[in-house]
Structure formats: structure tokens, C-alpha cells
N, C-alpha and C positions, 0 to 999 in steps of 0.2 A: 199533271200529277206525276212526280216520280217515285219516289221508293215511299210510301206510308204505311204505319200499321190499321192493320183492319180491326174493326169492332162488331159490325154485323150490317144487317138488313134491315131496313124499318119499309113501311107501308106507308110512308108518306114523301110524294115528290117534289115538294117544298121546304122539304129538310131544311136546305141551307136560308133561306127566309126563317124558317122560327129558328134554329140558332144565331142567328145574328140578334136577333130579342132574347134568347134564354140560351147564350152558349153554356157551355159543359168544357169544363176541363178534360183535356185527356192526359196520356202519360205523358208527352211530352210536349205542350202547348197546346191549343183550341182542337175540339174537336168540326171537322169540315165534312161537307156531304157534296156526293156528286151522283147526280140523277142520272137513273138506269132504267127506261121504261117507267113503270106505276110505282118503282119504291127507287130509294136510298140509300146509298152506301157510305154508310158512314168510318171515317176515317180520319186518324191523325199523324201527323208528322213523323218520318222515319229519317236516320240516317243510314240505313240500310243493313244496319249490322244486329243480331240476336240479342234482344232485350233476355238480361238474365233473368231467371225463376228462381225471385227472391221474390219473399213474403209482401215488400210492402208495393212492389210491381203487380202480385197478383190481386193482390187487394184494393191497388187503384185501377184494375182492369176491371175488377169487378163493379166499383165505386160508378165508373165510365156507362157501362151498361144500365146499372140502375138507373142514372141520371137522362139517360136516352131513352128507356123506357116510358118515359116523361112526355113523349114525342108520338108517341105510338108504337102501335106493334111490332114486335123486334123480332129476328131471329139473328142470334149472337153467334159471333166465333168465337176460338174458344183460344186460350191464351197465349200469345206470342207469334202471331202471323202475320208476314213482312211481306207484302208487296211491290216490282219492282217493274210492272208492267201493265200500265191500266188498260191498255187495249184486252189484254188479254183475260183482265178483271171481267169488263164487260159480256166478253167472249161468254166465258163459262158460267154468268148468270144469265144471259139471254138462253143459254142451252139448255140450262135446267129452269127455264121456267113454269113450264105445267107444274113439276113436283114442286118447286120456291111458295105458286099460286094457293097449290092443294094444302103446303104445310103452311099458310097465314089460316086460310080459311078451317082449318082444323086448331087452329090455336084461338080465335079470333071469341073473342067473349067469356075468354078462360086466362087461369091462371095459375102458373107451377107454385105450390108448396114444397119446399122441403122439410120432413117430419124425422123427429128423433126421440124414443119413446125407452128411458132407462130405468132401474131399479138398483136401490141401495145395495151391494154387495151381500150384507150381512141379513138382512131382511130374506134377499132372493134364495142363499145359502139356508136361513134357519125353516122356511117353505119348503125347501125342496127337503130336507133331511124329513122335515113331519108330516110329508107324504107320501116317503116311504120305509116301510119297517126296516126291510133289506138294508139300505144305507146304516138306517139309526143302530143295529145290531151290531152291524159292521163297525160303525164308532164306537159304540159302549165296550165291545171285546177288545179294539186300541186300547181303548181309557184302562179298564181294567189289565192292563199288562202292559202297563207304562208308556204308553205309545206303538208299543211293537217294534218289528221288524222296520231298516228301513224300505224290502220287499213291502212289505206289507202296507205303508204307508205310501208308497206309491201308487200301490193298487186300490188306494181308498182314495185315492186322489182323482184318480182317470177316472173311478165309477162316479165319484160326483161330477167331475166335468161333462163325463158322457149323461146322465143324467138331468144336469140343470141346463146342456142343449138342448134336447127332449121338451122339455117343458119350455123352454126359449120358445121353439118350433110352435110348438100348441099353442101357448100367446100370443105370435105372429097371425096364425092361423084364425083364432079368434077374434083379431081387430080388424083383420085382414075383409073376414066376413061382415063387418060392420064398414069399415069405409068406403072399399071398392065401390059397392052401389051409389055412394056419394061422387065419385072421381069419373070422370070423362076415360080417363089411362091412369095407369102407375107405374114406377120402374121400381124394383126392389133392389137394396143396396146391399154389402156384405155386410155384418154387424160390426161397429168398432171393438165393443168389450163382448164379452158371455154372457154381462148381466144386460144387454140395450135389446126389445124386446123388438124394435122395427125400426128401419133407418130404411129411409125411401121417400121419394120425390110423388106427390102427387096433382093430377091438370082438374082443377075444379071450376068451377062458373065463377065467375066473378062474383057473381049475386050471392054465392052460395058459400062463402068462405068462413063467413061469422059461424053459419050454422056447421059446417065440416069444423070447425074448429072446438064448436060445443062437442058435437059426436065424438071426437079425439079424447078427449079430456074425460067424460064415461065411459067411454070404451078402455080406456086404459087405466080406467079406475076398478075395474071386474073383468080385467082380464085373466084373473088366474094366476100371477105369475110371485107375489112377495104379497104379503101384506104390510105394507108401505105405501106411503105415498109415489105416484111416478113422477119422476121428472122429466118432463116436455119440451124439445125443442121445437116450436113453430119459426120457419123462416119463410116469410111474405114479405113482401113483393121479391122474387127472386128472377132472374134472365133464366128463358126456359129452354136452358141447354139440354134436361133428359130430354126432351120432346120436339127435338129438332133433329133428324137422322140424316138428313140428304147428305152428301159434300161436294164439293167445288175441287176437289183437286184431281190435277192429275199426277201421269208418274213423274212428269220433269219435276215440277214444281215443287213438289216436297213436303214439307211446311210451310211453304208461302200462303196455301190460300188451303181453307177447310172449309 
């Protein structure tokens, strides 16, 4: 093995037998496996130089992953990690084995969601104003004197944004209370927009995915936040990057190996 890009870990040491019946493209030609103790490292062809971070690179990294998850239990790297030394591959996954073992065995019958939980701009806006008087007054005295000041108009701007946080938070809070007991773990993400009420990654049971996905969908139908419909991101089957924390590197190495 000379220089390859790396893809992840699977839990199975006959990798390179079932790809040879169900290969997987990688970025650049077949993906190949080489046996490390009880799992698999799988990897494809490098010419040793930095794959750029461009959209459709990441998106066949990700493609790559899914298709391996196909194989078994994965724990994935994460994207653009060139190796240029398999001894020394070996090295640092034999080292961290206890913790490599403890993070299959805590993944192992589960499955990462990623959840995205938005409301229509105007909905969330016309909510928040007729929940509070303060606001509403606030606007009706613009209305009435032409818009006002543009002081004024910015200071009616920041009270609604600080405002329709506030209630962002409490709908968090509120769904929050509802799935958690569902989820094994969860990571909470920053929100994209003001109006997305929860963006966050969560490890549910396999078994249990239908029904976390029902609770989702009530939960964010009474959550408080617009009277509107929400609109629901569910992304399953996903490589369960929140929930793999260990790493493989050291200081030389850089971004060769995570």
C-alpha cells in the first residue's frame, strides 16, 4: 500500500472478499480493504496529493461511505485524508484499540439521524408578534407615524429578532424533551436560519427509527413555535460522524490520518 485515501473502519475482516462481489466505487477507482486485527480499513487509491474541497468530491465521499455501510459497521473519516504510510496506519489503530472496540460496541445496533426542523418565515414572524403585546404596540406606533425613525426601525428589528430566539430556544427545549428519551446520544448543531427550530444529529436503535420518526413529526407539529406547518429534514441512513470522537492522529502527520 502506498499513498491512499482513507474512508473509515468497518467491523468486518473479510472486507476485501465481499467487495470483490459488491465493490463500491471510490473517488478515484475501486474501493480496497486491508485487514487490521478484527476490522478493516478501508481505502482507495491516492496519488498523494490534497483532493480539493469541492462539492462534488464531498458528495462522492460521502456517497463512498454510505455504499460501505452496506458491509457493516463503519466508523468513517472524515473528508480528505491521504495516507502515505501503512505501517504506520496500522501502528495508530492497533494503539487505540480498547477505545476503536468501546466506539463499535456503543454504535452497534444504532443508528445516526440527522434532523432539521424549520418554520415558514412569515408564520414564525406573525406568532411571535401575537404573543406579545410589547412587540405588537411597538409596530402599530411605526404604522401609525409612517414607519418612523430609521432609529426606531432598527430598534423594532433587534426586539423581534431577540425575541423570535426566545421562542426558537423554547421550541428546541420542547422537542428536545420529547426525543432525547428516544436517542441513545445527541449532538446539537448551531441553527442555519432564526426560523429552524432544531438541527442536530441523533443515535437511535435501529428498531426504533420508524417510531422516532413518528414522535418527530408530533413533536414539531405542538411545538409552539408558528402556526404552520413544519418542514422536516430526516436524513437516514447517514455515516455516524457526530458519534465517533476518538482520533488517529498525531502531531507529524497532520491531516493524513483523523
Amino acid at each position: 500500500m502506498t499513498s491512499v485515501y482513507l474512508y473509515g473502519l468497518l467491523r468486518r475482516p473479510d472486507l476485501d472478499a465481499a467487495l470483490a462481489g459488491q465493490p463500491v466505487d471510490a473517488l478515484f477507482g475501486s474501493v480496497e480493504a486491508r485487514r487490521i486485527g478484527e476490522w478493516s480499513l478501508a481505502y482507495g487509491p491516492s496519488d498523494g496529493t490534497p483532493v480539493p474541497q469541492r462539492r462534488r468530491f464531498l458528495k462522492d465521499h460521502a456517497r463512498v461511505l454510505e455504499d460501505l455501510m452496506a458491509h457493516g459497521p463503519l466508523l468513517p473519516f472524515r473528508f480528505g485524508h491521504v495516507s502515505h504510510d501503512a505501517a504506520r496506519i496500522d501502528h495508530l489503530i492497533t494503539a487505540a484499540a480498547d477505545e476503536i472496540s468501546a466506539t463499535f460496541e456503543r454504535l452497534e445496533g444504532h443508528a445516526e439521524i440527522g434532523l432539521r426542523i424549520a418554520f415558514p418565515r412569515e408564520a414564525a414572524l406573525a406568532s411571535t408578534l401575537a404573543q406579545d403585546d410589547g412587540l405588537r404596540q411597538q409596530r402599530d406606533r411605526l404604522v401609525s407615524h409612517a414607519g418612523g425613525s430609521q432609529l426606531d426601525q432598527i430598534a423594532f428589528g433587534r426586539r423581534v429578532a431577540e425575541t423570535l430566539d426566545l421562542r426558537r430556544g423554547l421550541a428546541q427545549k420542547a422537542l428536545l424533551k420529547t426525543l432525547r428519551p428516544l436517542a441513545r446520544d445527541h449532538v446539537l448543531q448551531a441553527p442555519e436560519v432564526d426560523v429552524q427550530v432544531l438541527r442536530a444529529a441523533f443515535l437511535v436503535p435501529e428498531t426504533e427509527v420508524a417510531a422516532f420518526t413518528r414522535a418527530v413529526e408530533e413533536a414539531a407539529s405542538c411545538c409552539g413555535f408558528a402556526d404552520a406547518a413544519p418542514e422536516i429534514r430526516l436524513v437516514h441512513p447517514t455515516p455516524p460522524f457526530n458519534f465517533v470522537s476518538f482520533s488517529l492522529a498525531d502531531a507529524d502527520m497532520a491531516r493524513e490520518v483523523v
